[in-house]
N, C-alpha and C positions, 0 to 999 in steps of 0.2 A: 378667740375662737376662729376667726377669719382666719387672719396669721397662721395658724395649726392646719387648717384646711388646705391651705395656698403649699404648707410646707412638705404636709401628707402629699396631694399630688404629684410636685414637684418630686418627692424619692418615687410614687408609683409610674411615674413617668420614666425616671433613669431607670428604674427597673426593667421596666419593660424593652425598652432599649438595652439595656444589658442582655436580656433575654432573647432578642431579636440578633444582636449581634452573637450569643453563644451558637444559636444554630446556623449559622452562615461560617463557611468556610473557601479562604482562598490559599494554593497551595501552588510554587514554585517547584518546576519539575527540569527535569533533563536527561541527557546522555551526551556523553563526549566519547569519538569513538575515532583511533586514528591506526592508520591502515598503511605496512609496506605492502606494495602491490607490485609483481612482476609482470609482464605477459609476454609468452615469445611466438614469434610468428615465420612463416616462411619468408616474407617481407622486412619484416623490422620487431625490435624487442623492442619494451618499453619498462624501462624503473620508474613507482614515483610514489610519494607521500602524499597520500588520500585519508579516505575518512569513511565509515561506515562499512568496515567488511562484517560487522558481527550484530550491530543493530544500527540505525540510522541516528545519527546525528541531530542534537534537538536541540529547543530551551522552551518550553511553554508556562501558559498562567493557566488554572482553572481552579472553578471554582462552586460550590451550589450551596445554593438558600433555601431554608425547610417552611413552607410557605403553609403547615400546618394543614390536616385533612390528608395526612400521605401523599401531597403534591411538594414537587420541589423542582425551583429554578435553577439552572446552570449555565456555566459558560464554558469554552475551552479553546486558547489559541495555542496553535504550537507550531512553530518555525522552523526550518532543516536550516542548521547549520553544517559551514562547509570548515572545520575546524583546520584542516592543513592550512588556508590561505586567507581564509576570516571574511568569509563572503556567506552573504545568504546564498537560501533556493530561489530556484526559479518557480514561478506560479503560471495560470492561466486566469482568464476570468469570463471567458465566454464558452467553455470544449472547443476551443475549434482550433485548438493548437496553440504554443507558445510564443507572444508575441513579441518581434524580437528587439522592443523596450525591457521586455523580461527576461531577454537568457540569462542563464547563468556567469553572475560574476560581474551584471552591470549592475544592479539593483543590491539597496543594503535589507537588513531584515524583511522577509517577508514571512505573512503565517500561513504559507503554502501548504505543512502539511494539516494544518485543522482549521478550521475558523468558523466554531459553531456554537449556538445560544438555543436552548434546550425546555422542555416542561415533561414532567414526569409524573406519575401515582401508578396507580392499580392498574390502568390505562395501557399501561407500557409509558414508550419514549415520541413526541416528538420533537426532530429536529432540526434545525434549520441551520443554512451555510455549508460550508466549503468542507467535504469529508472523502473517507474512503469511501469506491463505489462496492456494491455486493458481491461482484463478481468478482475483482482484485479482493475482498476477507479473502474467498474461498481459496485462490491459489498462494496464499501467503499464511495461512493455515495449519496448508497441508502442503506445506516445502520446508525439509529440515533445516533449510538456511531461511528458511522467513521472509526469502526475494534480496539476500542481502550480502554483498561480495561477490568475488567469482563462483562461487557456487552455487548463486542462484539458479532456480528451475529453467531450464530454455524454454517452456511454458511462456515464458515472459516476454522473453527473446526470440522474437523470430528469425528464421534462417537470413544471416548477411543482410540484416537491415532494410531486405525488401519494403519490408513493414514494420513501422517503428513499436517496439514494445507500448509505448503512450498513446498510438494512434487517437488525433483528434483531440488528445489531452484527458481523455474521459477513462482508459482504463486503469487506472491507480484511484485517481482522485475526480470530485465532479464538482465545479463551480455552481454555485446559484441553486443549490440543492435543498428540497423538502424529503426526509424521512420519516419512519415511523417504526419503531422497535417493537416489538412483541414484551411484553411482561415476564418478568425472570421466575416466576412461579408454576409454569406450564408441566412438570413433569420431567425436562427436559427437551421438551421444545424449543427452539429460538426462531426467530427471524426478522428480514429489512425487509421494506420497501423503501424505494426511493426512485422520485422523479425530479428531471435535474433540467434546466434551460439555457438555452444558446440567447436569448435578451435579443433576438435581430426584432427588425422593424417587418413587420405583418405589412408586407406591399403585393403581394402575390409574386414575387421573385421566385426563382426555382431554388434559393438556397433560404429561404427566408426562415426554414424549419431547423439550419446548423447547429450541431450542438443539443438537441433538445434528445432526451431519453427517459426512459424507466429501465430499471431492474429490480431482482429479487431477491430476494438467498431465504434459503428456508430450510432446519437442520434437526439433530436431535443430537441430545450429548447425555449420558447416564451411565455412570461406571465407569468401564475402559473405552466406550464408542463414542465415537461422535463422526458424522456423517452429515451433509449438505448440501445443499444442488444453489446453483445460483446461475439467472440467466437475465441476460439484456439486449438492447436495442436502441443505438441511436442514429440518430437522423443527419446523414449529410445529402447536398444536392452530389450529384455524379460527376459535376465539374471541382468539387473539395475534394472531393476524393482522388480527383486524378490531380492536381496542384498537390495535396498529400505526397502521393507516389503515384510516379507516372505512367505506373505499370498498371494502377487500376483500373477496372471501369465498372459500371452501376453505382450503385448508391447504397448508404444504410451502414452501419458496423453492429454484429452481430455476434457480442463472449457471452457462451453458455461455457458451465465446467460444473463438473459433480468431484466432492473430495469425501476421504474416509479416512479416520484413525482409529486404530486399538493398542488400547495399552497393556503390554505383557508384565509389566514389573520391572524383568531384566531389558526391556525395549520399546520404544515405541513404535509399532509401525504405519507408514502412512503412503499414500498416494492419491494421485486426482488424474482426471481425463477431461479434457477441454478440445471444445466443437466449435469453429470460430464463423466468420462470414464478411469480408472485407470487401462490400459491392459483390461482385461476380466472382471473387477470388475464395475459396474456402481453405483455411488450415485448420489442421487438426495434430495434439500432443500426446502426452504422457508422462506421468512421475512415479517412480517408488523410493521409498526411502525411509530411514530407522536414524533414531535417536537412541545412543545407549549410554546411558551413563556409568560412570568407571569413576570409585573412589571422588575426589572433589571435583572430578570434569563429566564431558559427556562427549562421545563422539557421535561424529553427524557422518551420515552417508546417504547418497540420494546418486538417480540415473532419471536424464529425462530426455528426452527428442520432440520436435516440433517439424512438422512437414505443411507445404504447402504445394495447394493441387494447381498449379499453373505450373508452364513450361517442361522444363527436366524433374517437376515435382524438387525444389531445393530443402533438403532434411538438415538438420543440425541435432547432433544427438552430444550429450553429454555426461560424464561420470566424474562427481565429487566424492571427494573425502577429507575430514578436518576434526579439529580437537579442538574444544575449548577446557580451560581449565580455571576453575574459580577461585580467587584468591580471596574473597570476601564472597558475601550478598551483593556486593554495588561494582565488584573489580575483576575482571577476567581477562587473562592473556587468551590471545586463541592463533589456529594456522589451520591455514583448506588449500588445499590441492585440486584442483578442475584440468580436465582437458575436453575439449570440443573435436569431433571428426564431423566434417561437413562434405556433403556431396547433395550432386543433381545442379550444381551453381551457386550451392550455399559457401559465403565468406563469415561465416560468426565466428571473430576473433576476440582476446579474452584478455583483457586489465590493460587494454590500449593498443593490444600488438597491432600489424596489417599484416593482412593474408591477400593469397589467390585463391580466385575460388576453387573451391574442392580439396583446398589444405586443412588440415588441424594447426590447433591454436592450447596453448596449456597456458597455465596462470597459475601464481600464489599469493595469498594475502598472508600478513604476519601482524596481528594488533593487538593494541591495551583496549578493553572499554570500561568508563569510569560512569556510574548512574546518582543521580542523585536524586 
């Protein structure tokens, strides 16, 4: 009868392990995405075999365990690979810019674009580590290129690299970050918060607050709409700022943007408007743009400008056009066409060219992308 007992446990025990192990899942994921890219410029053309004109380049792990009571634990790392040369991304790990242990090309795999570990139910999400910030969803969105190849939004891009589209490291991605997601049950409602930290040492320093922010994004989507506003604020002393770029002065970086989509059937259409604040320097942009799909592809068209209110006011405006065409669910050829006109002092040149300032700059991407 012991015996029997001991044996009975014994299988309710694998069971339950079996059972534990059915609801936990991990999943291998990816993109390989590889990119001829042209750029010509008043100065100098550039050829070269890149990577990421139609989605970003990846390989991640994720994964989530159903912890029973509609709670469930997750994970998810995911890494930019550089597939032309076989190098990782570069990461940060403090906002305060990339350090140059990390640029790209010295360092092997990193999980620069994700590295986050999760709890979920009715609650909504929260999240914790290394993610997108709120205000980079919004302009990647509502950009028919999704911020990716030459024809990304100049939203991104500010005019001749005044000011680096990453400023501080914080507008894409936030190190050392706590979030909190909204519940996907609202109606159509969505939204982030997220507050993210620079880790300096509390000495009373004038810089001791680097790196440290919150933002929002807060949206509604049902039907053909969907519509968002997303805003932030983070914290540098006024001397980061000007080692930054030496053009600034004050303190603080300041991406507010509001984005909207409707879907026609025969089109999508989309645009965002972005209100920036870099210390004492303000820029401000614009996007429109339509996705149309055509038989097994879809063409992408988008027009965007970014100005900034210092000096001769430096504008970079932009008009793409490109076709992707799908040869599966997982395999797409695609090719975009972009040209930049820059005036006021603006040099934003495009797939590597060099310009003078107040020249245009044209570019073309030609890729495979393969997902798995």
């Amino acid at each position: 009868m012991k015996k029997t007992l001991i044996a009975l446990a014994g299988l309710a025990a694998m069971a339950a392990a079996g059972t534990a192990s059915a609801q936990s899942s991990v999943q291998l994921f990816g993109i390989v995405d590889a990119t001829l890219a042209y750029g010509k410029g008043g100065v100098s053309n550039k050829t070269q075999l890149t990577n990421s004109g139609y989605n970003s380049s990846r390989l991640g792990f994720r994964g989530t365990e159903d912890l029973g009571g509609g709670l469930a634990a997750s994970f998810w790392l995911e890494a930019g690979v550089n597939n032309d040369n076989g190098t990782g991304s570069a990461s940060n790990v403090n906002n305060q810019g990339t350090p140059a242990a990390l640029a790209a090309g010295t360092q092997g795999l990193t999980f620069n674009r994700r590295s986050t570990v999760s709890l979920s139910g009715g609650f909504g999400e929260l999240r914790l580590g290394r993610d997108y910030t709120p205000q980079f969803s919004n302009l990647t969105t509502f950009d028919p290129y999704g911020t990716n190849g030459v024809g990304t939004t100049q939203t991104l891009n500010t005019p001749g690299g005044q000011i680096p589209g990453s400023t501080g490291g914080i507008l894409i991605r936030a190190s050392n970050s706590i979030a909190y997601f909204l519940p996907g049950n609202l109606g159509g409602l969505y939204g982030t918060a997220m507050y993210y930290m620079g880790e300096n040492n509390q000495n009373g320093a004038a810089n001791e607050n680097d790196g440290e922010g919150a933002a929002f994004r807060i949206g509604y989507a049902a039907g053909p709409l969907n519509i968002a506003l997303a805003m932030s604020k983070t914290k540098y002393a006024a001397a980061t700022l000007t080692a930054l770029v030496p053009t600034l002065t004050g303190k603080d970086v300041q991406l507010n943007n509001i984005g909207a989509q409707w879907d026609f059937g025969v089109a999508q259409i989309m645009g965002h408007y972005t209100q920036d604040s870099y210390g004492d320097v303000d820029g401000k942009g614009w996007l429109v743009g339509a996705l149309v799909p055509v038989g097994a592809g879809q063409i992408r068209i988008a027009y965007s400008e970014y100005k900034l209110d210092v000096g001769a006011d430096p504008t970079a405006k932009k008009a793409a056009l490109g076709y992707v065409h799908n040869l599966s669910k997982r395999t797409a050829l695609y090719a975009t066409f972009a040209k930049v006109k820059n005036s006021g002092g603006s040099a934003q040149a495009l797939n590597g060219a060099a310009i003078l300032a107040n020249q245009s700059s044209t570019g073309y991407d030609f890729g495979i992308r393969h997902s798995f």
